[in-house]
Short mmCIF file of the C-alpha atoms (twelve columns), coordinates in Angstrom:
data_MODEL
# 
_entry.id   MODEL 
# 
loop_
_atom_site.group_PDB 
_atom_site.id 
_atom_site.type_symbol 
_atom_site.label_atom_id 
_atom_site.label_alt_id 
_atom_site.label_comp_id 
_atom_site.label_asym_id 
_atom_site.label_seq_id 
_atom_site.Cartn_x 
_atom_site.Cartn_y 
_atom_site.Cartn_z 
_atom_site.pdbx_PDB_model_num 
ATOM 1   C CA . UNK A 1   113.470 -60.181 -5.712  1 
ATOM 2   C CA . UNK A 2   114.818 -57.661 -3.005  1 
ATOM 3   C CA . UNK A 3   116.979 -54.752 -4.186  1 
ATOM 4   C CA . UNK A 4   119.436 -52.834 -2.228  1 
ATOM 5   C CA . UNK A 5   119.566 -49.067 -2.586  1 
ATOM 6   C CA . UNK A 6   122.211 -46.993 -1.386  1 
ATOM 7   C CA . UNK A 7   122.689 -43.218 -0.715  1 
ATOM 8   C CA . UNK A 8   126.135 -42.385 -2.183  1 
ATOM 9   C CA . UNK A 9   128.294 -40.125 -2.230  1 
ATOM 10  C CA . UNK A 10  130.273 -42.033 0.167   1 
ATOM 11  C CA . UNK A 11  130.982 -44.796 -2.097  1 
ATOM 12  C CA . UNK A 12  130.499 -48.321 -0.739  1 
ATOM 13  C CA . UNK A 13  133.812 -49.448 0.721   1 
ATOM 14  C CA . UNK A 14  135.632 -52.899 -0.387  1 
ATOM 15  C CA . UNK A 15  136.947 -54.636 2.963   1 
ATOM 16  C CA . UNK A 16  138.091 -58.010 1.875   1 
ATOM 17  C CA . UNK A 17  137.791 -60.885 -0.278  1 
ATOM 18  C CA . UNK A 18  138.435 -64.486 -1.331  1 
ATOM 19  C CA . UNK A 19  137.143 -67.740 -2.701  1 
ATOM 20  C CA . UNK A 20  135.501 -71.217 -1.676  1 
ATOM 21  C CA . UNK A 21  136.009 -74.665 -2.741  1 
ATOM 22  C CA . UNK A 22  133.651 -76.324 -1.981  1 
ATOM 23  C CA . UNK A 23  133.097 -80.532 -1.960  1 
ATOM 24  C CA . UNK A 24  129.937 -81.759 -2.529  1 
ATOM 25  C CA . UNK A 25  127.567 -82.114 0.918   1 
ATOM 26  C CA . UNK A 26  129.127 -78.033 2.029   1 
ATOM 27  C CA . UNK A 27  126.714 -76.502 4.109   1 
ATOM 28  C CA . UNK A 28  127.089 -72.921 4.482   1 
ATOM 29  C CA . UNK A 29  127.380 -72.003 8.007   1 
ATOM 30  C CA . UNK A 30  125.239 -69.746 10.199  1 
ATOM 31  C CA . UNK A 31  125.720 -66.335 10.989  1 
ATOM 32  C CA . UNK A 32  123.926 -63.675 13.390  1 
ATOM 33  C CA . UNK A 33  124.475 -59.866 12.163  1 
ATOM 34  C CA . UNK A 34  127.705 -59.792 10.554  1 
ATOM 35  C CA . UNK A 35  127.874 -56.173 10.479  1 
ATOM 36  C CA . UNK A 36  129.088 -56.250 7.100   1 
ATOM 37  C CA . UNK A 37  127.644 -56.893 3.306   1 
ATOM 38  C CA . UNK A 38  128.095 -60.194 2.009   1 
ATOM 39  C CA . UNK A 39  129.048 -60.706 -1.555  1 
ATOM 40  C CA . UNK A 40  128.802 -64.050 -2.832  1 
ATOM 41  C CA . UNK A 41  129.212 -64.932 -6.611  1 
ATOM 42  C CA . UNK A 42  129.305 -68.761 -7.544  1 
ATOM 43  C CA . UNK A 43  131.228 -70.076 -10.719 1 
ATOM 44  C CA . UNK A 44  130.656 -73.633 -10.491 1 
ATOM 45  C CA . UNK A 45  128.281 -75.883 -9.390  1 
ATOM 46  C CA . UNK A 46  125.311 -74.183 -7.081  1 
ATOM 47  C CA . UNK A 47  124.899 -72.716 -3.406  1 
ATOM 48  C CA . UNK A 48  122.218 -72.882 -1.141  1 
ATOM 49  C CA . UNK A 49  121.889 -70.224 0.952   1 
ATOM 50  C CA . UNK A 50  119.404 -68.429 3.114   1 
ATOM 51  C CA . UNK A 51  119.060 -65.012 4.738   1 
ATOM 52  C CA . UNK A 52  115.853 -64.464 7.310   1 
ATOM 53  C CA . UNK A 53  112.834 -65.491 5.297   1 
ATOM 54  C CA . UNK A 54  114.341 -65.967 1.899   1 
ATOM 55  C CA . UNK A 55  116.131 -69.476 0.048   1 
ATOM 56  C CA . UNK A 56  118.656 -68.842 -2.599  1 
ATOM 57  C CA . UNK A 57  120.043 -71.589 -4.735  1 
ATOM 58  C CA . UNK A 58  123.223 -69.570 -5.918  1 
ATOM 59  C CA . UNK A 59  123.832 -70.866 -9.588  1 
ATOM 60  C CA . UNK A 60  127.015 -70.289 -10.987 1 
ATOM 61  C CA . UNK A 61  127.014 -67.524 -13.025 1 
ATOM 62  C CA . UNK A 62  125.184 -65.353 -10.247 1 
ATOM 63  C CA . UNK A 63  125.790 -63.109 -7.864  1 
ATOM 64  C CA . UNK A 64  123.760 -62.449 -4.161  1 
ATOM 65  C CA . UNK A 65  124.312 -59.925 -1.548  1 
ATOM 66  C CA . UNK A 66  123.319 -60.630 2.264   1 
ATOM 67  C CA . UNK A 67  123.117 -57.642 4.375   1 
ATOM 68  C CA . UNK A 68  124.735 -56.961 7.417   1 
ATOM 69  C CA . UNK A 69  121.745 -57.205 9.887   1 
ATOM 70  C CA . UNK A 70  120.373 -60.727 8.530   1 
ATOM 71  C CA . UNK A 71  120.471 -64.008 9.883   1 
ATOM 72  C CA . UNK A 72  122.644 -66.583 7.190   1 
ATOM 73  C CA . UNK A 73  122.292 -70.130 6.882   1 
ATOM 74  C CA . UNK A 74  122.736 -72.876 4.482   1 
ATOM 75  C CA . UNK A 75  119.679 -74.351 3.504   1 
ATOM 76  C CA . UNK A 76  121.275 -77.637 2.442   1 
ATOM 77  C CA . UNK A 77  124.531 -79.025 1.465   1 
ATOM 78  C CA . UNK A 78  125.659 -78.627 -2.115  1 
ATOM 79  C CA . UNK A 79  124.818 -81.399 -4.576  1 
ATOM 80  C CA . UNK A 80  127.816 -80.985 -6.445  1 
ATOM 81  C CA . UNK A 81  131.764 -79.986 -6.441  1 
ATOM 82  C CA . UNK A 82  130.840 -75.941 -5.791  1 
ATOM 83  C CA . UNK A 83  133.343 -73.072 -6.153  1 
ATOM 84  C CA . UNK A 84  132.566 -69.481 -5.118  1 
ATOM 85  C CA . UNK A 85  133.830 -66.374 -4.279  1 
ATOM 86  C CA . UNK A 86  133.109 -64.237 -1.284  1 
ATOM 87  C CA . UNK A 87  133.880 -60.344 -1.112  1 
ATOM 88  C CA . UNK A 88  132.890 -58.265 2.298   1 
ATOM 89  C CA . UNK A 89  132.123 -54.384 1.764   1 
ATOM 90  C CA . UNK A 90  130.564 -51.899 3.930   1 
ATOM 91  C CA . UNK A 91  128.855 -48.095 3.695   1 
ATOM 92  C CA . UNK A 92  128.908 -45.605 6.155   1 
ATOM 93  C CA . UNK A 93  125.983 -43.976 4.410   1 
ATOM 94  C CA . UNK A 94  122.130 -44.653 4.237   1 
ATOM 95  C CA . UNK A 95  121.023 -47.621 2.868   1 
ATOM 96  C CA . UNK A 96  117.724 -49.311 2.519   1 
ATOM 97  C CA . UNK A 97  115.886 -52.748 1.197   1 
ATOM 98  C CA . UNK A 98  113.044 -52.277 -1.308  1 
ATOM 99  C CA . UNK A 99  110.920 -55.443 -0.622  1 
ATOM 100 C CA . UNK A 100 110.134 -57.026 -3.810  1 
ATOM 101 C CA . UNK A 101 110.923 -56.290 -7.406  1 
ATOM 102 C CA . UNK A 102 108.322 -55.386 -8.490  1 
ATOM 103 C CA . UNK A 103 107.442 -52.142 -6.468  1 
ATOM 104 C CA . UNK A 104 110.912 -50.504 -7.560  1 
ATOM 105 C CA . UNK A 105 109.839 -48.465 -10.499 1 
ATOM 106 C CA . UNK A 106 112.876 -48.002 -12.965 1 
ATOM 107 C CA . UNK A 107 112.541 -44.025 -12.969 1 
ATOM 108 C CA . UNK A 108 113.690 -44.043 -9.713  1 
ATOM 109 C CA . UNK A 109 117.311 -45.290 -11.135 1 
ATOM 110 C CA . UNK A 110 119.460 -42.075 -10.609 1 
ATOM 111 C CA . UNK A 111 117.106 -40.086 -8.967  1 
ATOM 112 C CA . UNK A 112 118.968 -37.105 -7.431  1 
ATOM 113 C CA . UNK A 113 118.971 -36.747 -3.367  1 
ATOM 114 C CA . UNK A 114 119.386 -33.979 -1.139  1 
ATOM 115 C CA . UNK A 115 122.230 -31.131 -1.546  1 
ATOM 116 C CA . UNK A 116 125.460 -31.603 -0.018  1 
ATOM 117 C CA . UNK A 117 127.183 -28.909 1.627   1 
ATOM 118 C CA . UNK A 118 128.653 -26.708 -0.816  1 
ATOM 119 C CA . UNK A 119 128.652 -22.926 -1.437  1 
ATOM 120 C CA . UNK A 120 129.330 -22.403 -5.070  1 
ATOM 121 C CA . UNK A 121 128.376 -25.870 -6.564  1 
ATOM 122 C CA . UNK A 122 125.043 -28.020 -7.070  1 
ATOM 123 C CA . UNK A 123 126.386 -31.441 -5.622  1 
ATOM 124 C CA . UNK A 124 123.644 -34.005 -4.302  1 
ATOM 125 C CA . UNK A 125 123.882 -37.484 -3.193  1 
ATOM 126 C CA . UNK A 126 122.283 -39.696 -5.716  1 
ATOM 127 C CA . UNK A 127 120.449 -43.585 -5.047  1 
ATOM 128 C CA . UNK A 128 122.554 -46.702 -6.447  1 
ATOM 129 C CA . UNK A 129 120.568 -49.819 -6.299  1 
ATOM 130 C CA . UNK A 130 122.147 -53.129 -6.334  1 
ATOM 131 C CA . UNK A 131 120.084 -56.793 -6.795  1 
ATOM 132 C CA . UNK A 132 120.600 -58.983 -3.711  1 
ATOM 133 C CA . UNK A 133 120.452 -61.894 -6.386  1 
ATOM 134 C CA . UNK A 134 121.265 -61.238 -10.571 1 
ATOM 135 C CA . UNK A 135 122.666 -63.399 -13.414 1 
ATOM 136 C CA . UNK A 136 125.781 -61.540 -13.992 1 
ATOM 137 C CA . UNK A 137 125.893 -59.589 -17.401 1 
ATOM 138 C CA . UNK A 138 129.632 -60.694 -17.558 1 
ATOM 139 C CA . UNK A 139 130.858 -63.077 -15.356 1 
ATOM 140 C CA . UNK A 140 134.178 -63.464 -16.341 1 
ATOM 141 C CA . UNK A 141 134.539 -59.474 -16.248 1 
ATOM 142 C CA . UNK A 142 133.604 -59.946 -12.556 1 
ATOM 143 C CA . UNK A 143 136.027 -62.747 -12.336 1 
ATOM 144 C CA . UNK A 144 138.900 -61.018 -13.338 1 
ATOM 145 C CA . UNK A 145 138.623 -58.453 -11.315 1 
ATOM 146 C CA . UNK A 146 138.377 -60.806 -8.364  1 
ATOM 147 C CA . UNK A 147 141.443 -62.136 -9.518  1 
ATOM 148 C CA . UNK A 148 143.410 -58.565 -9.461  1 
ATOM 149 C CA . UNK A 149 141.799 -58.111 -5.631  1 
ATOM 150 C CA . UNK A 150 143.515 -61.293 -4.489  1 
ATOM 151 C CA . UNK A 151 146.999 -60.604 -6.220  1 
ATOM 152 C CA . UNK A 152 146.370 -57.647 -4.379  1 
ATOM 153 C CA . UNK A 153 146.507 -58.807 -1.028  1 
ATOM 154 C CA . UNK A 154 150.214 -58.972 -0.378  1 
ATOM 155 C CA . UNK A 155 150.957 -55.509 -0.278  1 
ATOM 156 C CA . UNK A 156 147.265 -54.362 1.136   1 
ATOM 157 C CA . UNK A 157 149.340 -52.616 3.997   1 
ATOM 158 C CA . UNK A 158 150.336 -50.412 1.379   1 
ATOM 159 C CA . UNK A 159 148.463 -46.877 0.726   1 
ATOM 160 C CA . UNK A 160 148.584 -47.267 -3.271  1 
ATOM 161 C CA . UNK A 161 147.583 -50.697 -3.140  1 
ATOM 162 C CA . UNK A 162 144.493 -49.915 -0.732  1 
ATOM 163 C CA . UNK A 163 143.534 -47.160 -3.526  1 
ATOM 164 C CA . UNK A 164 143.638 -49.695 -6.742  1 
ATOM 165 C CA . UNK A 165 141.866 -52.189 -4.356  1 
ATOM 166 C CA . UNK A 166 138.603 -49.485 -3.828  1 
ATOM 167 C CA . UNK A 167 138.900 -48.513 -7.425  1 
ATOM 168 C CA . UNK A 168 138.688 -52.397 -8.385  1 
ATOM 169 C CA . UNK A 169 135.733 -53.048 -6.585  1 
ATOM 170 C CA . UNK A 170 133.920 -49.499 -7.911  1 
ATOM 171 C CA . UNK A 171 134.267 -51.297 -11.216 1 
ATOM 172 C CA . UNK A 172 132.586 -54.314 -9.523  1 
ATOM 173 C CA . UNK A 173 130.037 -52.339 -8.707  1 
ATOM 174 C CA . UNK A 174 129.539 -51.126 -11.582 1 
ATOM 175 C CA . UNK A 175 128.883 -54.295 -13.476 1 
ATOM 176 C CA . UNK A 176 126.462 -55.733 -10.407 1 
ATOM 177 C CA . UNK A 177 124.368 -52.299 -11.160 1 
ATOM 178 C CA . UNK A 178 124.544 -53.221 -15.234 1 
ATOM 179 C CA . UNK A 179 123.882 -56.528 -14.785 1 
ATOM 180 C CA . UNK A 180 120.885 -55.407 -13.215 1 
ATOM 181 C CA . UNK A 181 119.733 -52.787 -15.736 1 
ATOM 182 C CA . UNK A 182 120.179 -55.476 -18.506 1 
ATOM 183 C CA . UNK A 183 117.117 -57.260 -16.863 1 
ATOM 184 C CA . UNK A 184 115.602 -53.680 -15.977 1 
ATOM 185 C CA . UNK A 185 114.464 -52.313 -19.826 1 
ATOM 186 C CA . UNK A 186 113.550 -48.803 -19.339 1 
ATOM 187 C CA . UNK A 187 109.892 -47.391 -19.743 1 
ATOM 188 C CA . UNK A 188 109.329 -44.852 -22.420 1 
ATOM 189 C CA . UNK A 189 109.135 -42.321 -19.763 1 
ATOM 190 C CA . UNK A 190 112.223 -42.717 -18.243 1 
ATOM 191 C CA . UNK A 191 113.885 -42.999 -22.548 1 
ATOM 192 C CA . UNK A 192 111.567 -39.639 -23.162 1 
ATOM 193 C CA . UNK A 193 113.188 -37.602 -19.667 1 
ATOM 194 C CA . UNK A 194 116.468 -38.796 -20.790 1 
ATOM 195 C CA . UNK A 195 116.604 -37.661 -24.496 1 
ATOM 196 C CA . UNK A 196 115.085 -34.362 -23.141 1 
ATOM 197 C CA . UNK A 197 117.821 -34.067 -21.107 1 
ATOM 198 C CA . UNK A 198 120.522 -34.545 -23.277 1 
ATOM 199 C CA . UNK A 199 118.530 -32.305 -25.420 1 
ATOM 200 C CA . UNK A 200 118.777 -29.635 -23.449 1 
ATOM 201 C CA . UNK A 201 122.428 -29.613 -22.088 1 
ATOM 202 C CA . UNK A 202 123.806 -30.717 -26.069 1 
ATOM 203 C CA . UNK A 203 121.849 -27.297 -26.993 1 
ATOM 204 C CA . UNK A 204 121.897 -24.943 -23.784 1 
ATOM 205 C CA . UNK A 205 123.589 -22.111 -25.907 1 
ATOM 206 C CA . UNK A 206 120.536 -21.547 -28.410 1 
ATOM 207 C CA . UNK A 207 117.434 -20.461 -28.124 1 
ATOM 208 C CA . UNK A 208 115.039 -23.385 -27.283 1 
ATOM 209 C CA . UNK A 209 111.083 -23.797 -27.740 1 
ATOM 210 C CA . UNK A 210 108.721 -26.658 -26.878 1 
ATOM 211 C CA . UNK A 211 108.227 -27.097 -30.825 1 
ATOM 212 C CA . UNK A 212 112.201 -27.429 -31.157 1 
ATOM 213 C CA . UNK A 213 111.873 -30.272 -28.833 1 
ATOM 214 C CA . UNK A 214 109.086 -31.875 -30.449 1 
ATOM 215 C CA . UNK A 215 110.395 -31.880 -33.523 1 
ATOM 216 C CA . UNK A 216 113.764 -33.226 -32.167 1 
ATOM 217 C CA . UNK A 217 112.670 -35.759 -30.161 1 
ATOM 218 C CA . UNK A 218 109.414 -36.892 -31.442 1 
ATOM 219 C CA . UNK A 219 107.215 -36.390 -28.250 1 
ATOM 220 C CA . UNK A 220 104.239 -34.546 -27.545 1 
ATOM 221 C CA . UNK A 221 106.007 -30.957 -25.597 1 
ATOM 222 C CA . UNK A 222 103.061 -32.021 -23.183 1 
ATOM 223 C CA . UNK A 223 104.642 -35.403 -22.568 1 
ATOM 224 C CA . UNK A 224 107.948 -34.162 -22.201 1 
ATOM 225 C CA . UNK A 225 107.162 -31.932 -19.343 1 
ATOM 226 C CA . UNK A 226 105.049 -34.813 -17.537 1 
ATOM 227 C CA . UNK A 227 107.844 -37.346 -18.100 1 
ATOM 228 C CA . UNK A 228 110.849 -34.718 -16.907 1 
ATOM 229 C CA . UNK A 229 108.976 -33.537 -13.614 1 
ATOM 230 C CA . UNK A 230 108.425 -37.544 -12.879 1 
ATOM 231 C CA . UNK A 231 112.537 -37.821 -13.225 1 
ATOM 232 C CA . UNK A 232 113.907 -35.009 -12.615 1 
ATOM 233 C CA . UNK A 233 111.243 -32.976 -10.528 1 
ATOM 234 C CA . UNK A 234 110.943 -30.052 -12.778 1 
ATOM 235 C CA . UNK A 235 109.623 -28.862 -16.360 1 
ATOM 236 C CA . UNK A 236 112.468 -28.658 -19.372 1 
ATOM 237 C CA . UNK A 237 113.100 -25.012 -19.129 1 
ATOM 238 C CA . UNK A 238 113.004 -25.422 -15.729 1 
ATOM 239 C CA . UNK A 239 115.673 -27.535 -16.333 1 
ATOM 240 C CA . UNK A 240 117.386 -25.611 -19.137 1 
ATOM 241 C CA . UNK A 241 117.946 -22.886 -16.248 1 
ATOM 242 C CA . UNK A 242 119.250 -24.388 -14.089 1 
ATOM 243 C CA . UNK A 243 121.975 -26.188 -16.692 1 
ATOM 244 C CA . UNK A 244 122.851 -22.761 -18.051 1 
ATOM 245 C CA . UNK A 245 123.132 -21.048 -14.036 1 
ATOM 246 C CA . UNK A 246 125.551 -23.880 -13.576 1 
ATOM 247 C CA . UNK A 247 127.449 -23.166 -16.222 1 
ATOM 248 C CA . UNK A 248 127.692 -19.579 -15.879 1 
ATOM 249 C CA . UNK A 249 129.359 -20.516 -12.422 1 
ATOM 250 C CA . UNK A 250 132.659 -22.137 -14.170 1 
ATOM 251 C CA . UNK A 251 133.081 -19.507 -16.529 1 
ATOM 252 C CA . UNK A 252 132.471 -16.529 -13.715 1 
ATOM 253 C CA . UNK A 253 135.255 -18.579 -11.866 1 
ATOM 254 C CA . UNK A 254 137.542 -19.643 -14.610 1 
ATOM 255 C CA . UNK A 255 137.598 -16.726 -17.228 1 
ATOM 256 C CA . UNK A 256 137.590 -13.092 -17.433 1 
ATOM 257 C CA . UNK A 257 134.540 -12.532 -19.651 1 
ATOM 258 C CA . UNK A 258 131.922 -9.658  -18.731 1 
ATOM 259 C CA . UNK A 259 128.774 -10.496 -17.105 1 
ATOM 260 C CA . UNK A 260 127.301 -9.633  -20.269 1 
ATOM 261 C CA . UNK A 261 129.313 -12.113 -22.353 1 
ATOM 262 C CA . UNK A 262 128.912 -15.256 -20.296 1 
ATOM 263 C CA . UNK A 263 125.137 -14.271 -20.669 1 
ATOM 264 C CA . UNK A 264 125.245 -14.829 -24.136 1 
ATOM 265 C CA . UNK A 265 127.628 -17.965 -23.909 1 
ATOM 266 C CA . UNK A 266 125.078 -19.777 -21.583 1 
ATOM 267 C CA . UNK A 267 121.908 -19.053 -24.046 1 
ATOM 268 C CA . UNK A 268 120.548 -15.875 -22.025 1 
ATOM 269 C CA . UNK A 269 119.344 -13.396 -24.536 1 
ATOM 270 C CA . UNK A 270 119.663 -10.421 -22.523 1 
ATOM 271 C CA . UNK A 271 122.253 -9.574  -19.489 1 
ATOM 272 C CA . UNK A 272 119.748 -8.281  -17.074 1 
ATOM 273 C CA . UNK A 273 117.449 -11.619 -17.479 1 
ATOM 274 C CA . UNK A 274 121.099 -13.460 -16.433 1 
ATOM 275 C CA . UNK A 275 121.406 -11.208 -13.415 1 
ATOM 276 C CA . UNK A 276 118.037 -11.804 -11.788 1 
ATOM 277 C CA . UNK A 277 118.015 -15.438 -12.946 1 
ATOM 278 C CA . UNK A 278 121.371 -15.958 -11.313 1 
ATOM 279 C CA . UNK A 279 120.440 -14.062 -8.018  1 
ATOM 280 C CA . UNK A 280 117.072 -16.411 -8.053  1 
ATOM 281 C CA . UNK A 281 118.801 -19.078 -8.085  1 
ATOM 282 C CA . UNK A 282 121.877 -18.696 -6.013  1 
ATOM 283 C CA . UNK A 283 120.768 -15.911 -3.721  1 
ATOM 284 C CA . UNK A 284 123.887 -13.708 -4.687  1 
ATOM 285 C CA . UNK A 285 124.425 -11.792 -7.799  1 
ATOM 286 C CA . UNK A 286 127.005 -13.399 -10.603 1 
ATOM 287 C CA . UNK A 287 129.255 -10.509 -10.037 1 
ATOM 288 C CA . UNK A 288 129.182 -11.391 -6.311  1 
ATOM 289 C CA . UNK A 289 129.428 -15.015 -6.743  1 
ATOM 290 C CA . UNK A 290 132.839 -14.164 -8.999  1 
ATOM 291 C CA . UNK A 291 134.422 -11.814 -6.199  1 
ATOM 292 C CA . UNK A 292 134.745 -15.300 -3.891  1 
ATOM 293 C CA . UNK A 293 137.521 -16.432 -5.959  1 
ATOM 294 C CA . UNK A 294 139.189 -12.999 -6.535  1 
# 
């Protein structure tokens, strides 16, 4: 099955929403490029649907998106008394169709993206995917949420409301992307880069060796590195690096402490090693990189 993946920061943005009942013989009707994503999530009965190439039979229970560039049409009329809901949300970033389950490896979940403009933090975009067509992981969680959109809708003129109505469907989100995880079990790779990870940013203040890790995480030091350049793009102490260089920034920024002192509180051994690191890294020294917000 397709999956949707979507460059965010910015966030995918709710538009509007609402619900179909639906008597049995309901066609859905044809549509050309609506411009906007389609979010359609049955809870009784069963909808057929159709985007371009592809049949759906919606069961209820499940969720499918239709993009905004696809031709929609009801395949047949429903069999049965049918209720749905329907929820329209758009990006104004990058977004992209991975044909085919299969070919979507699960490392690639969270996968950082290029830097955003920033000059004293590490921010990047990162990928969300979302399944055009999943068994919800809690229906009812999506329902109820649905529910708080639509008593929303009364005062949707108003600022605050628009604010809880985005924050509403980022929860949504949220359970479409777990929902789709649940079916998604990750590889041993992906559990090894991930342990290493946490490894490394629960301990960033003492001294770490490959044999630490080992020991700590019960993988070959080898197999740690391979598995951490596949997800992250670099080896763990690359990694450790640049953890401790980030936070060396928030303390330079946030607290009076020598250069020699936030050294030692981010795990560097010796001052001098900081220094260079730092300047490696960031292209100005720490002391420099402190002066911006003096």
């Amino acid at each position: 099955m397709n999956t949707l993946k979507f460059i965010v920061p910015p966030m995918l943005h709710y538009i509007i929403s609402g619900s179909a009942n639906c008597t049995p013989g309901y066609r859905h009707s044809s549509r050309h490029h609506i411009k906007v994503f389609d979010l359609l999530i049955v809870r009784q009965g069963c909808l057929y649907i159709g985007e371009d190439d592809l049949k759906f039979e919606l069961q209820a229970g499940q969720a499918l998106i239709l993009r905004p560039d696809g031709y929609h049409f009801g395949t047949q009329g429903c069999r049965e008394q049918t209720f749905y809901y329907w929820l329209h949300f758009h990006t104004t970033g990058n977004w992209s169709v991975i044909k085919d389950d299969g070919l979507l490896p699960y490392s690639e979940l969270g996968a950082e993206g290029p830097l955003l403009p920033s000059a004293d933090f590490d921010i990047r975009t990162f990928s969300l995917y979302l399944p055009q067509l999943v068994t919800l992981l809690q229906p009812a969680k999506i329902e109820e949420l649905l529910g708080q959109l639509e008593q929303l809708k009364a005062s949707a003129h108003l600022s605050t409301t628009q604010f809880k109505q985005q924050m509403l469907f980022q929860e949504m989100v949220q359970q479409l992307s777990a929902s789709m995880s649940s079916n998604r079990p990750a590889s041993q790779s992906t559990v090894c880069a991930e342990q290493a990870a946490s490894f490394l940013r629960t301990h960033y203040r003492e001294e770490i060796t490959a044999q630490m890790m080992k020991d700590n995480l019960n993988f070959h030091p080898v197999y740690i590195a391979r598995c951490m350049k596949r997800e992250y793009g670099c080896s763990p102490m690359e990694y450790l690096l640049r953890y401790r260089i980030e936070q060396s920034k928030l303390l330079l920024m946030q607290t009076s402490f020598t250069i020699a002192r936030i050294a030692e509180e981010v795990g560097f051994n010796q001052a001098p090693y900081f220094s260079s690191s730092f300047l490696k890294i960031e292209g100005i020294s720490p002391r420099q990189y402190r002066q911006r917000f003096s």
